[in-house]
N, C-alpha and C positions, 0 to 999 in steps of 0.2 A: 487372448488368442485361443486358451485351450476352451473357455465357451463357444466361441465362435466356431470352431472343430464340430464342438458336440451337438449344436442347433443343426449344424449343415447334414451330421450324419445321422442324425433325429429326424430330418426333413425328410431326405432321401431313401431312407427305409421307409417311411412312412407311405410315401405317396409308392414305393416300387411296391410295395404290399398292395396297396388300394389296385393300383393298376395290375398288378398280378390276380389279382382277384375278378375285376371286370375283365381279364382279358380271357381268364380259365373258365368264366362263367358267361363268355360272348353271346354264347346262343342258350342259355337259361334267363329268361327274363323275372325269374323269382327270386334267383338266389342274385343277381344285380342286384335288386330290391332291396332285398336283403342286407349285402351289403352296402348300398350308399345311403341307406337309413337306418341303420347298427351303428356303422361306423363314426357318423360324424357326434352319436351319444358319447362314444366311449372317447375320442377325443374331444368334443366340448366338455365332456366332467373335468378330462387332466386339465385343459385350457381356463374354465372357469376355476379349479383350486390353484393355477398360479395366479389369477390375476385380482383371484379375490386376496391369494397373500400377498401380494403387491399392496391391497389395499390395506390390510392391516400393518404389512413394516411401513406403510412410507410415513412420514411426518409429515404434516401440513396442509394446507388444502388440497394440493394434488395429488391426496389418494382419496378423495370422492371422484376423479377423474376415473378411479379403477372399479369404485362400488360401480358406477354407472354399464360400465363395461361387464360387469362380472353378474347385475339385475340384467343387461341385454344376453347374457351366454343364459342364464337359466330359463328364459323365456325362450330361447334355441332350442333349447334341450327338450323343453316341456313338449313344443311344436313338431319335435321328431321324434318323441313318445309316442303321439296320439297319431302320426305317421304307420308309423309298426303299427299299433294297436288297430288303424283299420285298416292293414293291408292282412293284418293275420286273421281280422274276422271278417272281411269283405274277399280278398285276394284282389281288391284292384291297386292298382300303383298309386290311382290318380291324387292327390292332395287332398284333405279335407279340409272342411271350410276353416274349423277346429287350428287347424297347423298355422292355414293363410290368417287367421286372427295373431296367434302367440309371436307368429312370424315380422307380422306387424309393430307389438308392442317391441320386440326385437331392434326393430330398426330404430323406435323411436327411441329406446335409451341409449344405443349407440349413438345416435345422433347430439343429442342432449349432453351424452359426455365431451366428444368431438367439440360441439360450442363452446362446453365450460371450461376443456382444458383452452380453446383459442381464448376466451378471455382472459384467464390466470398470465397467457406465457406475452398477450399483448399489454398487459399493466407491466409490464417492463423492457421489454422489445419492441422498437419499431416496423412497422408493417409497410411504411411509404416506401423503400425502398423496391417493396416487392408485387404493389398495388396493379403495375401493369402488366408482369407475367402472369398474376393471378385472374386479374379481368379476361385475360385475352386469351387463357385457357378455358375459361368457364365458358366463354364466349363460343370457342368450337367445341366443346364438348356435349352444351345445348345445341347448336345449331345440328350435331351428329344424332345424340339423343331423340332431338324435334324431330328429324326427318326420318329416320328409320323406325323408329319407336312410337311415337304421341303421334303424329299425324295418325299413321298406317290406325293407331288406334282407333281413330277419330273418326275415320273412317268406316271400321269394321264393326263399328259402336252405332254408327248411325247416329250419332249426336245425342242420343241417350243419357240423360245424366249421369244417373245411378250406374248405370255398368263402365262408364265410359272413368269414373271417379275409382272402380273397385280395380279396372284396369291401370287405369294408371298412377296409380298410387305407387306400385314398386318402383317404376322409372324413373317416378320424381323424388321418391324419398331417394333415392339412388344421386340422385343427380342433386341432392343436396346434401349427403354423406361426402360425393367426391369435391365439392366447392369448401364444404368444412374443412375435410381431410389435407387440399391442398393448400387453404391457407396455415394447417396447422402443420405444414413441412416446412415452409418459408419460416415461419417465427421460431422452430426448432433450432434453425439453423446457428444461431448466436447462444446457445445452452449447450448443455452437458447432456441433455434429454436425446440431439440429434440422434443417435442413434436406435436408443426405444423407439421414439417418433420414427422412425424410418422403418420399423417392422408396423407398427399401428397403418403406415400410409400403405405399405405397400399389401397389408392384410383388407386394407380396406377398400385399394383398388382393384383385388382380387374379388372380394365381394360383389362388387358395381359389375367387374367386366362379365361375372359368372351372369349376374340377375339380370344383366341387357342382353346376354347372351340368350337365357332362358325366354326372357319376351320376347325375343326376335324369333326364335325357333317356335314359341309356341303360337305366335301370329301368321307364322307362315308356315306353319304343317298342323295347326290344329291343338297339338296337346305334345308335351313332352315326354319323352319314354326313360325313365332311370337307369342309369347306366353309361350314359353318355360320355364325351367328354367337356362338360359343364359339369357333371360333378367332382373329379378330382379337382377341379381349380376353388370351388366351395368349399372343399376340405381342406386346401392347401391354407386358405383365408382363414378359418378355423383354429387350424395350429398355430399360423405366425400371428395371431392376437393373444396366442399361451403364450409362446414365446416371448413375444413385446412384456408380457407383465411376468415372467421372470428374469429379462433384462430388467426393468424398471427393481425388481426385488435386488437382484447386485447392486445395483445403483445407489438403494438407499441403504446400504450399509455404506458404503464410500462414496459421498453425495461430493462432487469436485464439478464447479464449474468450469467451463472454458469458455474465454473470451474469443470472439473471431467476428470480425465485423467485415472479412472483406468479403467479394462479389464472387462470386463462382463466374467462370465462362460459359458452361455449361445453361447458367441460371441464365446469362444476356441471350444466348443461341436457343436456348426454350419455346421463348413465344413465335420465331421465327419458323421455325420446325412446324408448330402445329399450326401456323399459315399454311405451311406447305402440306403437311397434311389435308385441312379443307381445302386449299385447291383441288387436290389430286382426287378429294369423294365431290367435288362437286363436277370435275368431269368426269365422272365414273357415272351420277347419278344419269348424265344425259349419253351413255353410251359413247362417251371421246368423241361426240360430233363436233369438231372443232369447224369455225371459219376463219377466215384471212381475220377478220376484228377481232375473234376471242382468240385467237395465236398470238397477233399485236400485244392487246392488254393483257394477256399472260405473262408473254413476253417484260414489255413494260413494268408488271406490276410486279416480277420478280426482280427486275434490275432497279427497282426502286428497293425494295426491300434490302436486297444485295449491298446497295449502296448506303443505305441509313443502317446496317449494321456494321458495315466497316469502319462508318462516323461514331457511332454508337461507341465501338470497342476501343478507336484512338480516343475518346473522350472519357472512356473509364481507364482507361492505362492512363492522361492526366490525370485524372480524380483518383488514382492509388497513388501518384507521385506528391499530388498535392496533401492527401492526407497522411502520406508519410511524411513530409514534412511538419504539415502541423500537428503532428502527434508521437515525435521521435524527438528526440535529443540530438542535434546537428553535430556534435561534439563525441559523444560515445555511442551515437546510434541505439541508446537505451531509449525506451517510453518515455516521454514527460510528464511533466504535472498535466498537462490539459487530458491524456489520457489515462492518469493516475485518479482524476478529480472524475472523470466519466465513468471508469469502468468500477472503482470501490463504490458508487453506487448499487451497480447490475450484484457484485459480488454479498452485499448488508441485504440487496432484495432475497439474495436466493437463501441466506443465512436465515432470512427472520423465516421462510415458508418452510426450510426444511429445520427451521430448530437448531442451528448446528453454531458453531464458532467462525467467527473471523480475524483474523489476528494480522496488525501492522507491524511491522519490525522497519523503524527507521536508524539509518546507516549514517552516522556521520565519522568523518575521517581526523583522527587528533593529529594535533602538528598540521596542517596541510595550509592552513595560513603561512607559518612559516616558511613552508616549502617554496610557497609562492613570491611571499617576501624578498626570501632570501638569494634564492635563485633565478627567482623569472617566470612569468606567465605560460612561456612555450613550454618548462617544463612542467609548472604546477596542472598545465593542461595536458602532458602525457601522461603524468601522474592517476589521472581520472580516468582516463582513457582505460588503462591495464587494469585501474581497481574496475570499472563498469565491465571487461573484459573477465574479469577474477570472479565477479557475484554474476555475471551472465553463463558462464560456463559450470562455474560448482552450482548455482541455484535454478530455480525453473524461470527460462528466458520469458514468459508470456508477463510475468508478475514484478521482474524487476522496474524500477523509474529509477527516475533521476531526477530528482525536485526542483536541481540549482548547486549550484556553487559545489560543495562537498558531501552534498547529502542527497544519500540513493533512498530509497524505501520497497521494504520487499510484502506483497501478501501474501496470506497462508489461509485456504477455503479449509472449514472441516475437518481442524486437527485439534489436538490436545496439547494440554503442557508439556507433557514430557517428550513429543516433537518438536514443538517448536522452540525447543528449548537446544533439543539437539542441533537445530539449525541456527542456533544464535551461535553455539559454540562450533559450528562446523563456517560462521562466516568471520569467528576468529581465528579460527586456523588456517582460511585462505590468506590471512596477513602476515603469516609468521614468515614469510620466505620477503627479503625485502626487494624491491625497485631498482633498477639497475639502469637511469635515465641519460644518455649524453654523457657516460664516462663519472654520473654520482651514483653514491650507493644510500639508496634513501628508508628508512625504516617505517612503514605506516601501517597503525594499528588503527580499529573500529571503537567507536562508542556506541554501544545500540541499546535504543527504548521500545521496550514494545506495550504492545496494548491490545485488547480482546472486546469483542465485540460479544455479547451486549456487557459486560459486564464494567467493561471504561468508556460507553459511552454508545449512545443510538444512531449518529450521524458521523458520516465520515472529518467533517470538523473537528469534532472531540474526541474522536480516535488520536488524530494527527497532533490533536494540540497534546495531550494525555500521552503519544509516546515519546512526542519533545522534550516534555517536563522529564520521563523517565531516563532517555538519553543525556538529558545533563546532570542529571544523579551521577547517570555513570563516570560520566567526566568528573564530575566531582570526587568521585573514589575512586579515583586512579587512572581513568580514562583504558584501553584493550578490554573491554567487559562490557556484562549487558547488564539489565537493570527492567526487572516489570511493575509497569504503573499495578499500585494496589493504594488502597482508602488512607495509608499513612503520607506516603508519595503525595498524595492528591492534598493534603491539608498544609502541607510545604511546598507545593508548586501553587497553590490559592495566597501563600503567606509570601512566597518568592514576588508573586504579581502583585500583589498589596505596598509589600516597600518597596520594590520598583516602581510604581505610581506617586508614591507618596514622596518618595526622593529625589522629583523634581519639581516641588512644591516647597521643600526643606530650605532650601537657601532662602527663598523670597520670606518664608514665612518665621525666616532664625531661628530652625528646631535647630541646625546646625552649631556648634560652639567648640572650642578650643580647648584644652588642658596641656600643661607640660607640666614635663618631668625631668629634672636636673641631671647633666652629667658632669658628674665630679671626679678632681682628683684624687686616690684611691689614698695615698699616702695620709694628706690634710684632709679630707673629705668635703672639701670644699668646692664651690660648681662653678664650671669656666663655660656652662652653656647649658640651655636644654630642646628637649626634643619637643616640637608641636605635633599634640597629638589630637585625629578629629574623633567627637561624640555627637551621638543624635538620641535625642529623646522626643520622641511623637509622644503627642497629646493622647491618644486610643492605646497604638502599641505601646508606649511607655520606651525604656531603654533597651534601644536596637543596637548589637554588638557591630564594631567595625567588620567584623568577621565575617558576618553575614550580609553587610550592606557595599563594602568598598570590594569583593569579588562583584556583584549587580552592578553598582557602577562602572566597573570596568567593561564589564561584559555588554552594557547598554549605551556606552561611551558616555553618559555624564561624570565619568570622573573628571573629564576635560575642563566645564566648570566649575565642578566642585573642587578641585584642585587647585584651581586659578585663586578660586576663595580662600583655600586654607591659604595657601602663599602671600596672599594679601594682607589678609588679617595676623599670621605669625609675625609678619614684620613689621606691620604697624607696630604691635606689639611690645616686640622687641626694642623698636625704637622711642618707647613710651619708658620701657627701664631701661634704657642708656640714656635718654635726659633725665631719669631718677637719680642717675651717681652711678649704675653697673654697667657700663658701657664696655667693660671686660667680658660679658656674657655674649656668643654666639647661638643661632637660632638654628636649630633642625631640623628640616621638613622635606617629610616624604615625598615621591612622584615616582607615577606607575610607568612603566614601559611606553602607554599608550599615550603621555602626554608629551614622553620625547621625540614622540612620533611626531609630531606636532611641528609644522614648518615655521609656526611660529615662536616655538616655546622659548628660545635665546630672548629674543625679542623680547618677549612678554613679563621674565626676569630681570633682565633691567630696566624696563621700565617701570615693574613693579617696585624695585631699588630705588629708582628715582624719583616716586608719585612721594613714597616712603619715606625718604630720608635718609633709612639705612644705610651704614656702609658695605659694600659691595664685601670685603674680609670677614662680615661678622654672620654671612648669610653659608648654611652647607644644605647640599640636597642629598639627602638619601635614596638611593636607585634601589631596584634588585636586581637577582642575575635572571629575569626576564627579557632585561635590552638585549641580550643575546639573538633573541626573536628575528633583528635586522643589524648586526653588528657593525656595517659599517656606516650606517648613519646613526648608530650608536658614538659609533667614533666621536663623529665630528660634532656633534650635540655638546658631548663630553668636554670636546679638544677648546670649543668655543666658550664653555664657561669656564674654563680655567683660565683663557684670555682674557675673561671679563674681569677674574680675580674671585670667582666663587668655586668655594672648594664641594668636591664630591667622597661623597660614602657608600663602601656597599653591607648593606643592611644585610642580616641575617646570613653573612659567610658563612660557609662550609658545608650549606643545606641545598647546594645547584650542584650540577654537572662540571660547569664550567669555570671553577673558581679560581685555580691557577693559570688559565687561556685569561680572565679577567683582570687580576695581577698584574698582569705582564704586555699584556698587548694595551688595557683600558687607564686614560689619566684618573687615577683615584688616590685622594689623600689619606682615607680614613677607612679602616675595616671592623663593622660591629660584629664580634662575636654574640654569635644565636644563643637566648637562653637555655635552650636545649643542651649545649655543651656546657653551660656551668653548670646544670643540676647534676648535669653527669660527671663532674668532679670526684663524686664519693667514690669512685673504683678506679683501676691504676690506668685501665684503657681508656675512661673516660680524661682524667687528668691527663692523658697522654698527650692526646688529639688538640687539645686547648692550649698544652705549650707548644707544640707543634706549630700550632695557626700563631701563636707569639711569635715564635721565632721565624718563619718565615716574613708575617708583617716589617721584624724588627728588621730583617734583612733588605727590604725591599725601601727603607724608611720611610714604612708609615705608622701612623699616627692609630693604637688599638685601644677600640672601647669594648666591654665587655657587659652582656646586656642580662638583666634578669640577676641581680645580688638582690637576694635574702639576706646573707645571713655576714656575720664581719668573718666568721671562717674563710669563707669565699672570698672578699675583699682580699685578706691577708694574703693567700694561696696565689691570687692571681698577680698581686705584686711581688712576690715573691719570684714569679715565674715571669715577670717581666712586663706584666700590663699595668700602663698607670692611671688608665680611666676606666669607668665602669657608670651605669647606670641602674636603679632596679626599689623595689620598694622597702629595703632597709636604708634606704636614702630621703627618700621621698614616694610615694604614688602620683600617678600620674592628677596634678588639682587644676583648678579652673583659676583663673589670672589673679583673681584678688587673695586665694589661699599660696599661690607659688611666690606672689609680692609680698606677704607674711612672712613665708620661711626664707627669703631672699634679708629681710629683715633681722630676723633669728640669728642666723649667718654672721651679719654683719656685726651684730652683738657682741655674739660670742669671738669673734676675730677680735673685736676693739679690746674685751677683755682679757683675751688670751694675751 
């Protein structure tokens, strides 16, 4: 705002000066002279030193747009030299040939700029929308041009070549400065440049109107006299091309696109206007002799026009309704991917010309599965509604989308780390206050990934994919936090997509395989069952931890069959030593959240039971406190294998939220204390916590194993405190079937001999 102050009151001193001067020097026709060829040196020098430094700040191609401009001001300059110079040693006013040459090369680098910038700003902008205001301008602009100007020439030329070519050379350079100029306002219109461009067009229309002016005056009195009022509009041209190239110098220290694709009214009412214009000089040219027939087709041809622009306008008011819908999110009224996928193009084009950064920040919501699960669609969809409401208000509305489901994505033209870093942590802190839906109070926090341009990636694809990878970092360490894609990132999101690929190839090809590991009685330390536990060993990768491979699975939903396999295979098994003579051994086997999801999974268990042999008592599944996720067809999941007669366990107690809501409300026989809390025996707080979770299991009568014994201290401690199972590798490690049927062996031995 405060630039635009100081151009307008830059303008207005300027030209009250100039006019001040023609008006005090009315009747001196030297000191005129004088000044309107003094004057426009000492402004084209300031004008040429802004827009030559336009051409050195800017980056990219579009500061040859400014040299061009800044070689046409010195060839100005040169031409009102030699001006002065032979008015101060002839005293005539008139122009030298000398001027009219430099004045020429003038026009032609302007002109040449004018092109080059339309070509830069049409390789990324389309121009069809604007092809018939632009026709239909040029269109009366020549037709004005031809008839006042080039005919009369043609005329007074006598068909002459050579004078009739010296003549009209200005008009048409003219008249093809103003065809460049106006298509270089239209393709402005979609950039950040709009407003530069809009001092460029309107300097340049001032130029045209002055130079038509001047060949119409001087066609028809002969010769023009300095002083006029043709020249403050010359000079007005003048300044507003300095201007434009110290706007464009702002510019390129904070280079920020904007996106704007809609239609102006203005634009549709354009071409209609300048009909009405050439009507009104074409009866002007014949003196308004109007007849009854040229009244009619007046008449006529304005209520046709009349009426095809009211079609016109109701046709564009559909085509903004249609294109808001096809480019908004019906749901949060945010932008969608098809205008997330169009405009991060426009945004990588203006990055790669001016040098600068582009940075994606994708927004995913943690928990909001849940939400949805658990509650209901209507509210996991107001849910989205207040968050696209929360990043549309705290962030800049033109940039946010909405990709789908829970995930927005925000861009950033032009910035640095240390902003867009503040805006990761400024789009955590619009989560901190929580949701307050239909009488719930819902807490949701952001996981965000980002990624920069060029430095993760040349195409808006691997941006996107590059700040997914980083987004689920985040999640992975803790989820409320951001996380930027960099070259370590990138070799673990390559290794993420590798055993994902490959771990649907693992079962058909048995990388997959089984090991257990015994849970014994603490007292005898003899095993009344063990746990099946899955391993994979890829041919290339070598030994993939479960660690790293069964979150992937879950997250990709192959756990669903790879689950089904381990349950399969642990109780064949199992049923291979129970016809050995151990048919006292029970089998353990893990299932994630996502398989109780599973409409089928009851089903699937007993049948697995029965393919099997198994007895239904000797089979236990270990849950986490992830069924939480949908508790109540956690419930009945639960309720129904206990009807079947398979007992349930929850794995890694005291490490969830919800572990006494689980207790208490969920059927479970068995609770495994997390090794976490036996290692932390060694202090009184840790010991504390461990009999604690005893004594409550004992209270509730269940059945406590204690996971993770090293050492017989711990064994001791923990029966002492009342737990009489335990599992861990001062027992056994977790072996593969023929080394567990060994030490099942040993066992046996050693019992026969005791």
């Amino acid at each position: 705002m405060q630039t635009k102050r100081s151009i307008i009151i830059y303008l207005v001193m300027s030209l009250t000066f100039v006019c001040g001067w023609l008006y005090l020097f009315r009747d001196n026709p030297a000191m005129r002279t004088i000044g309107v060829s003094v004057f426009p040196i000492l402004w084209g020098t300031l004008s040429f030193l802004w827009t030559f430094n336009a051409y050195r700040m800017i980056r990219g191609r579009e500061k040859y747009f400014w040299l061009f401009i800044s070689i046409g001001l010195i060839f100005y300059l040169i031409s009102n030299v030699f001006w002065v110079m032979n008015f101060m040693m002839t005293g005539d006013h008139v122009f030298p040939d000398s001027s009219y040459l430099f004045w020429l090369f003038t026009y032609l680098f302007f002109f040449i700029g004018l092109i080059y910038k339309v070509k830069l700003l049409s390789l990324t902008v389309s121009h069809k929308p604007y092809v018939f205001n632009i026709v239909t301008f040029m269109i009366v602009a020549t037709s004005i041009s031809s008839h006042y100007l080039i005919r009369p020439v043609l005329v007074a030329t006598d068909n002459s070549v050579g004078l009739t070519i010296i003549s009209l050379i200005y008009p048409v350079a003219s008249l093809g400065i103003i065809f460049a100029m106006t298509y270089l306002y239209y393709l402005s219109k979609q950039t950040n440049e709009k407003e530069t461009v809009l001092y460029v067009v309107i300097s340049f229309s001032l130029q045209a109107c002055a130079d038509w002016g001047y060949a119409y005056t001087t066609l028809t009195h002969g010769e023009y006299t300095p002083g006029g009022v043709i020249d403050p509009v010359w000079l007005t041209s003048l300044m507003v091309i300095g201007l434009a190239g110290l706007k464009a110098q702002h510019n390129a220290t904070s280079p920020v696109l904007e996106i704007n694709d809609e239609i102006q009214s203005q634009e549709t009412l354009f071409p209609y206007l300048s009909s009405v214009v050439l009507i009104v000089l074409s009866a002007q040219s014949y003196d308004w002799s109007f007849n009854l027939l040229s009244v009619g087709a007046t008449i006529v041809f304005l209520a046709i026009m009349g009426r095809q622009f009211l079609v016109i306008r109701r046709n564009e008011q559909l085509m903004k309704e249609y294109k808001h819908l096809a480019y908004h999110d019906p749901l949060t009224g945010l932008k969608n991917r098809v205008s997330f996928q169009e405009e991060i193009e426009r945004y990588l084009a203006h990055s790669e010309r001016h040098h600068t950064s582009t940075v994606l920040m994708l927004i995913d919501l943690d928990r909001f599965k849940a939400i949805n699960d658990t509650l209901g669609h209507h509210i996991g969809d107001e849910v989205l509604i207040r968050a696209g409401n929360r990043l549309n208000t705290g962030l800049n509305a033109h940039r946010v989308y909405r990709l789908g489901g829970d995930e927005f994505v925000f861009i950033l033209s032009g910035v640095d780390q240390e902003k867009y870093i503040q805006l990761a942590e400024k789009v955590i802190h619009l989560f901190t206050v929580p949701f307050h839906v239909k009488g719930h109070e819902m807490s949701v926090t952001p996981s965000i990934g980002i990624s920069t341009y060029p430095e993760n990636g040349n195409d808006s694809a691997s941006l996107l994919k590059n700040a997914d990878a980083a987004m689920y970092l985040a999640k992975a360490n803790g989820s409320n936090q951001y996380c930027v894609y960099n070259a370590e990132l990138a070799l673990a999101h390559e290794r993420k997509i590798r055993v994902e690929n490959e771990l649907r190839k693992a079962v058909e090809t048995e990388q997959l395989f089984l090991v257990y590991q015994p849970i014994v009685e603490l007292e005898t330390g003899r095993p009344i069952g063990m746990e099946a536990l899955l391993r994979w060993v890829h041919p290339e990768l070598g030994f993939v931890s479960p660690a790293e491979f069964i979150p992937i699975a879950e997250e990709t939903g192959q756990i669903v069959c790879v689950g089904e396999w381990v349950l399969r295979k642990a109780c064949e098994q199992a049923k291979r030593w129970h016809d050995e003579g151990y048919a006292y051994l029970y089998v353990s086997v893990n299932v994630s959240a996502r398989q109780i999801q599973q409409e089928s999974f009851v089903h699937l268990v007993q049948t697995t039971l029965q393919k099997t042999g198994l007895s239904v008592g000797k089979l236990e599944l270990e849950i986490t406190e992830s069924i939480m996720q949908d508790p109540s067809r956690s419930t009945k999941v639960l309720n129904d294998l206990q009807h079947l007669g398979v007992k349930t366990a929850i794995d890694d107690f005291g490490t969830g939220y919800s572990s006494l809501y689980l207790l208490k409300e969920l059927p479970i026989n068995t609770i495994k204390i997390d090794k976490a809390f036996v290692d932390d025996m060694t202090n009184n707080k840790g010991h504390s916590v461990v009999k604690s979770i005893i004594q409550i299991g004992r209270n509730l009568g269940l059945k406590i194993i204690a996971e993770g014994i090293e050492h017989e201290t711990q064994a001791e401690e923990l029966l002492q405190d009342g737990c009489h199972y335990g599992q861990g590798y001062h027992y056994l490690k977790p072996a593969p079937a023929n080394e567990f049927a060994m030490y099942l062996t040993k066992v046996e031995e050693e019992k026969s001999l005791g």
